[in-house]
PyMOL Python script that loads the backbone (N, CA, C, O; Angstrom):
from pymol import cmd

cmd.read_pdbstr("""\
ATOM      1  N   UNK A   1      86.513 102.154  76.735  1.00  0.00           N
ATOM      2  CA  UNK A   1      85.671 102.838  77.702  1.00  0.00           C
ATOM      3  C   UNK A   1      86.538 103.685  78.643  1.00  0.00           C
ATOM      4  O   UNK A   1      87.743 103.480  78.789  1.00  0.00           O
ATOM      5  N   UNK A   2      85.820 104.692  79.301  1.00  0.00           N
ATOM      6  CA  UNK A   2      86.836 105.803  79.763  1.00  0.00           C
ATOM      7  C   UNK A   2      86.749 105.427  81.367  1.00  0.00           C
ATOM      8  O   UNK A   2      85.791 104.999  82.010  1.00  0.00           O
ATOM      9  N   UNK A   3      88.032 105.727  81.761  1.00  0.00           N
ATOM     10  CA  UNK A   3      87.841 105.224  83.282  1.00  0.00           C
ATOM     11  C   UNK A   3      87.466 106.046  84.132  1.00  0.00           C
ATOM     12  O   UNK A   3      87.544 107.254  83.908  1.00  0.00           O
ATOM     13  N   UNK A   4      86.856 105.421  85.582  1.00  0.00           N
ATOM     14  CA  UNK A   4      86.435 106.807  86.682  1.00  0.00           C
ATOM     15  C   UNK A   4      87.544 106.792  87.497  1.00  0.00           C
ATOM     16  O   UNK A   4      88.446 105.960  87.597  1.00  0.00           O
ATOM     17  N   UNK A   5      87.279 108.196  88.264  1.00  0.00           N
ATOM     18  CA  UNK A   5      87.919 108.215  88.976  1.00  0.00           C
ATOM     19  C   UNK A   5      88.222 106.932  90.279  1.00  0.00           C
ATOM     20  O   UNK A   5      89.262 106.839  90.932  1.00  0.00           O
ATOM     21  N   UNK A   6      86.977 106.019  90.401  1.00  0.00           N
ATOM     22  CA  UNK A   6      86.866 105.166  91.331  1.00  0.00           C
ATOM     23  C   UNK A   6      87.809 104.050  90.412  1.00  0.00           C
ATOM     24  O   UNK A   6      88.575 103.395  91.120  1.00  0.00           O
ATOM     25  N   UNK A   7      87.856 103.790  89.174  1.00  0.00           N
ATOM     26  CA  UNK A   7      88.924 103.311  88.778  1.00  0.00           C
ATOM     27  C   UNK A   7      89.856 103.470  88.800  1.00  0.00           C
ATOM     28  O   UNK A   7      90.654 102.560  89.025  1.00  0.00           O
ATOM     29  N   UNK A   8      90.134 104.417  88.628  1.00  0.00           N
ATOM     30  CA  UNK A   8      91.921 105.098  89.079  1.00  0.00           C
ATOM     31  C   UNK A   8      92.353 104.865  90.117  1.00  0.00           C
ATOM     32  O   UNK A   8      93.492 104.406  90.210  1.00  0.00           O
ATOM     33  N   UNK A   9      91.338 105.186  91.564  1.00  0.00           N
ATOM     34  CA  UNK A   9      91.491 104.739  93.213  1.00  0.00           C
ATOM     35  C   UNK A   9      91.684 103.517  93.318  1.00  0.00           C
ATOM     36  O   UNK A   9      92.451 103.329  94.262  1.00  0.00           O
ATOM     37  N   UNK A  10      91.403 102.632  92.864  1.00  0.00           N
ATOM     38  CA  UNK A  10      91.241 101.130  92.728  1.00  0.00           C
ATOM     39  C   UNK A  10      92.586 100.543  92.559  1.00  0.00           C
ATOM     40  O   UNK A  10      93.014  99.477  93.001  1.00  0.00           O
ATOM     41  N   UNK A  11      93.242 101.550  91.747  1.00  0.00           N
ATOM     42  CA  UNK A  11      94.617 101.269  91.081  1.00  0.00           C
ATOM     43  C   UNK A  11      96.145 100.762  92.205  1.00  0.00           C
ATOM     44  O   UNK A  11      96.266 101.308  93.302  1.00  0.00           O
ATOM     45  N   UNK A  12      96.799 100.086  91.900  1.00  0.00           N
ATOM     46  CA  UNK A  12      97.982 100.173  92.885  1.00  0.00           C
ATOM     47  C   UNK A  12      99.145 100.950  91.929  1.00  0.00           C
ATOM     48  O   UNK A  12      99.878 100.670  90.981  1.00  0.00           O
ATOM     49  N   UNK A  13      98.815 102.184  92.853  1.00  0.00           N
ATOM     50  CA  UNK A  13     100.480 103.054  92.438  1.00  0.00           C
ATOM     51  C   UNK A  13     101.247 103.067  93.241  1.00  0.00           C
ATOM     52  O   UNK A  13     100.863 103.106  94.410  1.00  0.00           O
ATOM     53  N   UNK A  14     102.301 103.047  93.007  1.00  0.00           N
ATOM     54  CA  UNK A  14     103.583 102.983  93.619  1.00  0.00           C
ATOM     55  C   UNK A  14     103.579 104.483  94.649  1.00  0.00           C
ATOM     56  O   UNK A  14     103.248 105.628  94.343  1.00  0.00           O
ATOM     57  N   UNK A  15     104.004 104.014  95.744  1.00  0.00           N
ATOM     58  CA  UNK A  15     103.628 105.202  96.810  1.00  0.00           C
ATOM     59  C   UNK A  15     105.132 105.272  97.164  1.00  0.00           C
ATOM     60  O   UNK A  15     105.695 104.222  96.855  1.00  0.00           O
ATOM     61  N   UNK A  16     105.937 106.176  97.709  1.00  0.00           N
ATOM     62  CA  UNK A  16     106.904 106.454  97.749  1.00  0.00           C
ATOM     63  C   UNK A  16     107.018 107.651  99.482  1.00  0.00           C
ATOM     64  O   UNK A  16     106.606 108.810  99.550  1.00  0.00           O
ATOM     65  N   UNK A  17     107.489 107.088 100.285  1.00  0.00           N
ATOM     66  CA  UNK A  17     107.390 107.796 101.532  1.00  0.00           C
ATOM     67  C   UNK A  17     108.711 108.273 102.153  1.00  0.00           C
ATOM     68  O   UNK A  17     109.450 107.436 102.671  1.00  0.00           O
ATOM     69  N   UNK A  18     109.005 109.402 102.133  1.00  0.00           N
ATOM     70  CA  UNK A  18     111.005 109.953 102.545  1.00  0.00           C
ATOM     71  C   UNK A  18     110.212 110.786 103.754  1.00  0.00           C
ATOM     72  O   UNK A  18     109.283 111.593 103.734  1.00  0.00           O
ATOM     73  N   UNK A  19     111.139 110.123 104.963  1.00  0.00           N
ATOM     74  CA  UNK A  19     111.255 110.870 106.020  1.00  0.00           C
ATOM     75  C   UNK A  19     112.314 112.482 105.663  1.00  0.00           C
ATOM     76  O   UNK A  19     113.328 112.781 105.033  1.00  0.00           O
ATOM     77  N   UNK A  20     111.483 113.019 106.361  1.00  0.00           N
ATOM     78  CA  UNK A  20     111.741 114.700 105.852  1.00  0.00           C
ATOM     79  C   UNK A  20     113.086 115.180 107.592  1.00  0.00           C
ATOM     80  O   UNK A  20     112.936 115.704 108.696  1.00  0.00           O
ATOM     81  N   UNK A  21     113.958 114.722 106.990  1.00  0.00           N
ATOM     82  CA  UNK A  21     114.854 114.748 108.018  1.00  0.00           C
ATOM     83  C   UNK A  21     115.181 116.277 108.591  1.00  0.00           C
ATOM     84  O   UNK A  21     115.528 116.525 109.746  1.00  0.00           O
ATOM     85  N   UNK A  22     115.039 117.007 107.784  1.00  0.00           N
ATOM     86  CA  UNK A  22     115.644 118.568 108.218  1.00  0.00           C
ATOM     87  C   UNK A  22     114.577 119.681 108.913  1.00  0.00           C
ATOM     88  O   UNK A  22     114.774 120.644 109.654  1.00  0.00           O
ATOM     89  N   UNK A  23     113.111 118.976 108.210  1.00  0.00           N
ATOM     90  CA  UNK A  23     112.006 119.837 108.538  1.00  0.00           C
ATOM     91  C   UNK A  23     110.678 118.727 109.306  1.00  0.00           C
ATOM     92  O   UNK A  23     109.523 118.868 109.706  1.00  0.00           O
ATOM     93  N   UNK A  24     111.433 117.899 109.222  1.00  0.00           N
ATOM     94  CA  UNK A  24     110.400 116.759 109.907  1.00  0.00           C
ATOM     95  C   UNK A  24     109.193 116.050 109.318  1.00  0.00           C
ATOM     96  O   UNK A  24     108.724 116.367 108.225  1.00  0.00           O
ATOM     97  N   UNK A  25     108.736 115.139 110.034  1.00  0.00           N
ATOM     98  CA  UNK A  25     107.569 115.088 109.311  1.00  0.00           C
ATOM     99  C   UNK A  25     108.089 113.329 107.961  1.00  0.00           C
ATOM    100  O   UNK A  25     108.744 112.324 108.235  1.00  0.00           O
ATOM    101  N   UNK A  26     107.592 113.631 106.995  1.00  0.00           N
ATOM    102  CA  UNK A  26     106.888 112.821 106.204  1.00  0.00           C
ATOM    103  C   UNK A  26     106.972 113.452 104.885  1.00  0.00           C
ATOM    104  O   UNK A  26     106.710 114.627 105.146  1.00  0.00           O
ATOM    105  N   UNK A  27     107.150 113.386 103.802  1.00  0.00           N
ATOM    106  CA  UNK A  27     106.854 113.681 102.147  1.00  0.00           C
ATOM    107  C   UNK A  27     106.486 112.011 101.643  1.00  0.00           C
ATOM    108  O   UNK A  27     107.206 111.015 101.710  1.00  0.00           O
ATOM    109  N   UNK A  28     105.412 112.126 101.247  1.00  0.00           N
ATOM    110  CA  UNK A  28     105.044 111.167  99.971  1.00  0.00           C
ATOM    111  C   UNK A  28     104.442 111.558  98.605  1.00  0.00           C
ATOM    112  O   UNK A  28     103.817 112.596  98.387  1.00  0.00           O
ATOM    113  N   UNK A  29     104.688 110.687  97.812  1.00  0.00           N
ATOM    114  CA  UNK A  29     104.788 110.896  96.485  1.00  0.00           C
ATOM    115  C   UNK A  29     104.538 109.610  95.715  1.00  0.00           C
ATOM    116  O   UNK A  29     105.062 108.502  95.832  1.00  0.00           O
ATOM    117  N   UNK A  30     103.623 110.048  94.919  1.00  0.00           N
ATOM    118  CA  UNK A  30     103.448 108.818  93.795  1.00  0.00           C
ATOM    119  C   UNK A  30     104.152 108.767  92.237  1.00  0.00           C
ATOM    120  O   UNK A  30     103.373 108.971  91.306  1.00  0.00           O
ATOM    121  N   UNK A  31     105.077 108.599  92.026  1.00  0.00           N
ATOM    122  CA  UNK A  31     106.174 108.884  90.622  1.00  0.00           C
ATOM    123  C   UNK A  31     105.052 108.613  89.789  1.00  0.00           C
ATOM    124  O   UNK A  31     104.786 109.655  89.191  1.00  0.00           O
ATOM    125  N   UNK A  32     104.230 107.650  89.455  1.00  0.00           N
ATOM    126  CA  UNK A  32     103.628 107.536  88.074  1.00  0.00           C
ATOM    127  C   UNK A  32     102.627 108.403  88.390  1.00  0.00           C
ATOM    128  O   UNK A  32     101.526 107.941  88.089  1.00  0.00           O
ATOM    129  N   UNK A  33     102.586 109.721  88.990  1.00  0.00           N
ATOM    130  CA  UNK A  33     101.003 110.199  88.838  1.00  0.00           C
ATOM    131  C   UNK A  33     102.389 111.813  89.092  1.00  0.00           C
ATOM    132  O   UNK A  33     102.643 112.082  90.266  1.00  0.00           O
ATOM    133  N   UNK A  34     103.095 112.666  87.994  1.00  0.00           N
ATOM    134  CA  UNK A  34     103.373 113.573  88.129  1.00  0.00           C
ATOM    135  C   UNK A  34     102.799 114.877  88.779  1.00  0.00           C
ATOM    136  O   UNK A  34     101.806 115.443  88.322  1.00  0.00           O
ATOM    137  N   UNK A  35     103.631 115.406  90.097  1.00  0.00           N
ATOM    138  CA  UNK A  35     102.971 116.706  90.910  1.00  0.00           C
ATOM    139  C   UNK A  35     102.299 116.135  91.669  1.00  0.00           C
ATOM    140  O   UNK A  35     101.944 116.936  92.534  1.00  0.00           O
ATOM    141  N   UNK A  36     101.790 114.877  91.895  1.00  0.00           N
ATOM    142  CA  UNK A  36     101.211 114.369  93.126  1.00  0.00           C
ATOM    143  C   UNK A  36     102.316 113.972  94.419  1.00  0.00           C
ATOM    144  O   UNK A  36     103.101 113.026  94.478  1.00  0.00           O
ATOM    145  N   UNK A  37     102.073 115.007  95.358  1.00  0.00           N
ATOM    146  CA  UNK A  37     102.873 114.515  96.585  1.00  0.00           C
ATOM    147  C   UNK A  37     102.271 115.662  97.581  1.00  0.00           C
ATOM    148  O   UNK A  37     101.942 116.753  97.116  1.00  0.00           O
ATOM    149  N   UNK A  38     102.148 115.380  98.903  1.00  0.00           N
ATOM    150  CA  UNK A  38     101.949 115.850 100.076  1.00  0.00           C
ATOM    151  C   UNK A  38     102.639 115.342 100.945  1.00  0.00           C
ATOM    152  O   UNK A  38     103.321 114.350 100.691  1.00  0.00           O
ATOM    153  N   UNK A  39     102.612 115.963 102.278  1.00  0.00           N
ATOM    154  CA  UNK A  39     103.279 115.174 104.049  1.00  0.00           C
ATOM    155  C   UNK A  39     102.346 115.428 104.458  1.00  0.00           C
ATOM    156  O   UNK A  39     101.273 115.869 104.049  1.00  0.00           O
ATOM    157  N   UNK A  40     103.149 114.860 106.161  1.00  0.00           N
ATOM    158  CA  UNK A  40     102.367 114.929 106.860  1.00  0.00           C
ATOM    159  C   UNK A  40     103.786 114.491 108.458  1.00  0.00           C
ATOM    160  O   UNK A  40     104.888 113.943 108.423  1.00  0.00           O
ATOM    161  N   UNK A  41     102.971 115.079 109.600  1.00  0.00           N
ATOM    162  CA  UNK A  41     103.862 114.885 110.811  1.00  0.00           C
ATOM    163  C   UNK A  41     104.519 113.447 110.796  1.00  0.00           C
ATOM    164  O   UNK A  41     105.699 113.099 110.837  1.00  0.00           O
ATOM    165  N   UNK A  42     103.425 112.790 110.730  1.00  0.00           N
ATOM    166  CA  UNK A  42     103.701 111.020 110.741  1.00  0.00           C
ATOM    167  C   UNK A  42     103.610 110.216 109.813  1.00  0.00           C
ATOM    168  O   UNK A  42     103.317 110.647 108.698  1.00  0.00           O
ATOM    169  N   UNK A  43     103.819 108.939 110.003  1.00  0.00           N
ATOM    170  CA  UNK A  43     103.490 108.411 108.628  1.00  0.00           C
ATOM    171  C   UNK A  43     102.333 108.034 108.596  1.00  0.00           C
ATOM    172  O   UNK A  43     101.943 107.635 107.499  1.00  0.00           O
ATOM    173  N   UNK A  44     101.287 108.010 109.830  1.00  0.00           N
ATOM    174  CA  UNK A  44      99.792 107.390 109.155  1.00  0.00           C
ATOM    175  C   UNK A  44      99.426 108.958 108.759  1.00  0.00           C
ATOM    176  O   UNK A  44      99.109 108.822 107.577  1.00  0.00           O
ATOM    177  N   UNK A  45      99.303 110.202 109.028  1.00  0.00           N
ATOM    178  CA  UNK A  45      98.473 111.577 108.414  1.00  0.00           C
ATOM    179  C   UNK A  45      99.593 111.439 107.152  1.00  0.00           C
ATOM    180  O   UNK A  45      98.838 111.584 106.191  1.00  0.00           O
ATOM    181  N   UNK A  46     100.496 111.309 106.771  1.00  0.00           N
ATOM    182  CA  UNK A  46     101.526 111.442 105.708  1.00  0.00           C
ATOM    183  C   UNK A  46     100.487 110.508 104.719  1.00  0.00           C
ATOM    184  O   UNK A  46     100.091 110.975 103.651  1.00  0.00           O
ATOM    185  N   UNK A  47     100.103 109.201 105.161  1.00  0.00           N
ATOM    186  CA  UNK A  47      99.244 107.921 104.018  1.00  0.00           C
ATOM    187  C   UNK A  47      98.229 108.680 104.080  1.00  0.00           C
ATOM    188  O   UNK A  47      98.275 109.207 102.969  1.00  0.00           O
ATOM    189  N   UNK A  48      97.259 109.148 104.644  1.00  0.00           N
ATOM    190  CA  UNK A  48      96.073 109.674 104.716  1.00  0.00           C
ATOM    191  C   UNK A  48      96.005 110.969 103.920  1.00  0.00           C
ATOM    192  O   UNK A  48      95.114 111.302 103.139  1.00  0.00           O
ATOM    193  N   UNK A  49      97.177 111.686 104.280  1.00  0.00           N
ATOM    194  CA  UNK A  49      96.894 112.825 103.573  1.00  0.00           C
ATOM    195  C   UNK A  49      97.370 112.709 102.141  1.00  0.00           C
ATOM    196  O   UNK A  49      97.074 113.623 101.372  1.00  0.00           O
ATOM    197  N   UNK A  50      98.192 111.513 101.631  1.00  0.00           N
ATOM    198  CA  UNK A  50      98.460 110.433 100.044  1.00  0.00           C
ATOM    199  C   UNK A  50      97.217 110.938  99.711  1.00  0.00           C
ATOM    200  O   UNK A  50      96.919 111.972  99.113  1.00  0.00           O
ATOM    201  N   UNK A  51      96.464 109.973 100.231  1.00  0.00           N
ATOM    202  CA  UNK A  51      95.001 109.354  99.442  1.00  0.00           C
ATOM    203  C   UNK A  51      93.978 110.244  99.379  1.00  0.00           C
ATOM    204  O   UNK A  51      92.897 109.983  98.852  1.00  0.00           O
ATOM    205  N   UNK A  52      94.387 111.766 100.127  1.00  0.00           N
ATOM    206  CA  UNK A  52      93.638 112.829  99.777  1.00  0.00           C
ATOM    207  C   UNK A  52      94.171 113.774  98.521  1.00  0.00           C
ATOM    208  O   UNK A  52      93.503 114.576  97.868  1.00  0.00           O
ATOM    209  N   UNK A  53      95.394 113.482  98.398  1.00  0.00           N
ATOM    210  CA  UNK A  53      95.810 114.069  97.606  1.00  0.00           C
ATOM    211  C   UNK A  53      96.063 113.464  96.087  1.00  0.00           C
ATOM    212  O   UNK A  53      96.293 114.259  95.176  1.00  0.00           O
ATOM    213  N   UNK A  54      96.026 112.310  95.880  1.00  0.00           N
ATOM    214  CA  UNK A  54      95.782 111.142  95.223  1.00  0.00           C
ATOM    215  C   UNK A  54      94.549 111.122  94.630  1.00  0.00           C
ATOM    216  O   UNK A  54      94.416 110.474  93.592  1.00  0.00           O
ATOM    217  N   UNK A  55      93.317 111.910  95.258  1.00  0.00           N
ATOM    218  CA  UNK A  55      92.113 111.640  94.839  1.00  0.00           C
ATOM    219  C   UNK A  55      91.361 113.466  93.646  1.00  0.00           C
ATOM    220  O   UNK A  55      90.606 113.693  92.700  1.00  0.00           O
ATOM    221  N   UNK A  56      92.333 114.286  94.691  1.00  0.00           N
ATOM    222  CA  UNK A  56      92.582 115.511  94.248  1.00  0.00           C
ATOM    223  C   UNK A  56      93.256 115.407  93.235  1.00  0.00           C
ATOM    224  O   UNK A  56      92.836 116.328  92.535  1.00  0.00           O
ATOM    225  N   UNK A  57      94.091 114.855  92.640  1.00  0.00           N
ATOM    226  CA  UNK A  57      94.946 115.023  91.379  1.00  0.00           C
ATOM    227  C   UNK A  57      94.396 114.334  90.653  1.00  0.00           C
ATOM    228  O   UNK A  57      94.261 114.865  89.551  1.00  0.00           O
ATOM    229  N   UNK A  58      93.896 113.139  90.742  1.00  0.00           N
ATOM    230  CA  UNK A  58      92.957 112.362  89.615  1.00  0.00           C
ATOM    231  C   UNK A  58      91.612 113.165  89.170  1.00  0.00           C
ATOM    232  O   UNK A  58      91.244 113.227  87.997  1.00  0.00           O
ATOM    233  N   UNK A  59      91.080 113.636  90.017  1.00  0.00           N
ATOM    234  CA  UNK A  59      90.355 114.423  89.656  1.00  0.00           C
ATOM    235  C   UNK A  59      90.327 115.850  88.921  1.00  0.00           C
ATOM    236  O   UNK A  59      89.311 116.360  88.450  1.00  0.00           O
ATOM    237  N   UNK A  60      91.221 116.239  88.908  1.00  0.00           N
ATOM    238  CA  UNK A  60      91.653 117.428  88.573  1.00  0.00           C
ATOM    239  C   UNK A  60      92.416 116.968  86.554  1.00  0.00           C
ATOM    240  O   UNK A  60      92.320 117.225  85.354  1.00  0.00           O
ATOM    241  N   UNK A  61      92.852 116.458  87.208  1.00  0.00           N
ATOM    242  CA  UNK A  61      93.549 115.211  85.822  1.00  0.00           C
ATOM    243  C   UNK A  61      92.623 115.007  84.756  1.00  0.00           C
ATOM    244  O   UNK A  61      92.771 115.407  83.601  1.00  0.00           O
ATOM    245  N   UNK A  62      91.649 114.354  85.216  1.00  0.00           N
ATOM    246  CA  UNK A  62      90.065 113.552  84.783  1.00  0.00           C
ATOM    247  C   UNK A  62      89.756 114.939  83.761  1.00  0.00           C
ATOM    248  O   UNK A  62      89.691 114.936  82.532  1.00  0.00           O
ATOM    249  N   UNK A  63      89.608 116.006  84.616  1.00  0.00           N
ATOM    250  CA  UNK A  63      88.458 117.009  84.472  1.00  0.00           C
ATOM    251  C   UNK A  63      89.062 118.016  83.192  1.00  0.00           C
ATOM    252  O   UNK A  63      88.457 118.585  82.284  1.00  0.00           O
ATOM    253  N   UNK A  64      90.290 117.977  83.486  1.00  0.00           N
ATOM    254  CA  UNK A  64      91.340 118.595  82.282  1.00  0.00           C
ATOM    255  C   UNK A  64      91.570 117.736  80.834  1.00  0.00           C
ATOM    256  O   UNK A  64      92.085 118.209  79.821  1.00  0.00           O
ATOM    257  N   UNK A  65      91.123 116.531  80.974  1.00  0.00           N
ATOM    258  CA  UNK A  65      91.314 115.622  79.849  1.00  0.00           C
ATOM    259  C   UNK A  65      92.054 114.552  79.527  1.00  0.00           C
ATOM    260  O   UNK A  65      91.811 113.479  78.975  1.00  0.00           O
ATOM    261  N   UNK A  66      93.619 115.384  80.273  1.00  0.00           N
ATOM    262  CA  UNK A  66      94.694 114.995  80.096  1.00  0.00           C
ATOM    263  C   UNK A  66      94.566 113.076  80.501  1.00  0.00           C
ATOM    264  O   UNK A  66      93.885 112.581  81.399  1.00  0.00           O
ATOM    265  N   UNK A  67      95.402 112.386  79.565  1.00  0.00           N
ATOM    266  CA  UNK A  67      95.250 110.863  80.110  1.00  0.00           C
ATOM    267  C   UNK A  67      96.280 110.628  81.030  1.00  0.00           C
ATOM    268  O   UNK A  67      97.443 111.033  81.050  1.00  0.00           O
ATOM    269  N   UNK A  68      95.636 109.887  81.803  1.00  0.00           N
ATOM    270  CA  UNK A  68      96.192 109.330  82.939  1.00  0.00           C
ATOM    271  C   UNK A  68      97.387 107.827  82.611  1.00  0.00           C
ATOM    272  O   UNK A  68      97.272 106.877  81.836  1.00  0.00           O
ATOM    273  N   UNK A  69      98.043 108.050  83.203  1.00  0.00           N
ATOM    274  CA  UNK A  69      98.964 106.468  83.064  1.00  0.00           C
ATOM    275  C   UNK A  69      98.668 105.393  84.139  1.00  0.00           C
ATOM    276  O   UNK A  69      98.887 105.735  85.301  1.00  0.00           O
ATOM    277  N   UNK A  70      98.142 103.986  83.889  1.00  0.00           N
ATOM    278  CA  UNK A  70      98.048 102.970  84.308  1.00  0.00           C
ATOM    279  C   UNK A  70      99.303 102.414  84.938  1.00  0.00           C
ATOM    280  O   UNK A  70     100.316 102.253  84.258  1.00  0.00           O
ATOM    281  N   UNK A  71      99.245 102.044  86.549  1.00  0.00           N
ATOM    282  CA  UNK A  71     100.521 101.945  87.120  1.00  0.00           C
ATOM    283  C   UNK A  71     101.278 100.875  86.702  1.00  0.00           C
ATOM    284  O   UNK A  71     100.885  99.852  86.140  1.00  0.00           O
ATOM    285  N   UNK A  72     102.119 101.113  86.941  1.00  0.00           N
ATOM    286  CA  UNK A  72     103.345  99.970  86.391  1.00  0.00           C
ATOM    287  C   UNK A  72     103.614  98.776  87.000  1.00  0.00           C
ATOM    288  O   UNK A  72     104.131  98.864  88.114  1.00  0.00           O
ATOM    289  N   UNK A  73     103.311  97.217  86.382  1.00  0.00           N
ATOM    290  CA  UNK A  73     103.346  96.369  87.061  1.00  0.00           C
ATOM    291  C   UNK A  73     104.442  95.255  87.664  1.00  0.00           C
ATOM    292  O   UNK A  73     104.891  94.347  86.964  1.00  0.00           O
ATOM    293  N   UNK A  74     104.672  95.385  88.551  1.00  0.00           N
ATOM    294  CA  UNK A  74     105.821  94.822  89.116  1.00  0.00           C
ATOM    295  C   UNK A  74     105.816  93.230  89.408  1.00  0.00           C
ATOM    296  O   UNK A  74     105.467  92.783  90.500  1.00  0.00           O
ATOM    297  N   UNK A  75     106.326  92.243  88.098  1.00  0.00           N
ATOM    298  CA  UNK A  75     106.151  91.123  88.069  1.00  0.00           C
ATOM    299  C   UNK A  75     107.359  90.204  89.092  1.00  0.00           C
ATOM    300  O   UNK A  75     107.300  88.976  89.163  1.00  0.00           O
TER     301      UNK A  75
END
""", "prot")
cmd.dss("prot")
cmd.show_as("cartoon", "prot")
cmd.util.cbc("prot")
cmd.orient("prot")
C-alpha cells in the first residue's frame, strides 16, 4: 500500500541543525530526504521552518512519483 504524506510526517528523520557561524542564523537539514534543508534566525523558526519544509518536499516527492526512503533506524 502506498504511503501518505501524513505517513511520511509521522516518520522520525534524522534532523541535522549547524549553527551558520559566518552568516548567522541556523541551517537544518534532513540527510535521508535529499535537497531538503532550510534556516532560520534561531533554532525554534530554524525547527519550524524544518517541518515546513519537510512537508514541502514530501509533497512535491509524492506528486513526482519518485520513492521516498524510510528513515534509518537507530538501534
Amino acid at each position: 500500500m502506498m504511503k501518505t504524506l501524513n505517513d511520511y510526517m509521522a516518520m522520525n528523520y534524522c534532523m541535522e541543525i549547524i549553527e551558520d557561524k559566518d552568516e548567522g542564523g541556523f541551517v537544518v537539514s534532513f540527510p535521508e530526504l535529499p535537497g531538503c534543508f532550510t534556516c532560520g534566525e534561531n533554532i525554534e523558526s530554524a525547527i519550524a521552518n524544518a517541518m515546513d519544509a519537510k512537508k514541502a518536499w514530501l509533497e512535491a516527492t509524492i506528486e513526482s512519483g519518485v520513492e521516498i526512503n524510510e528513515p534509518n533506524v537507530l538501534e
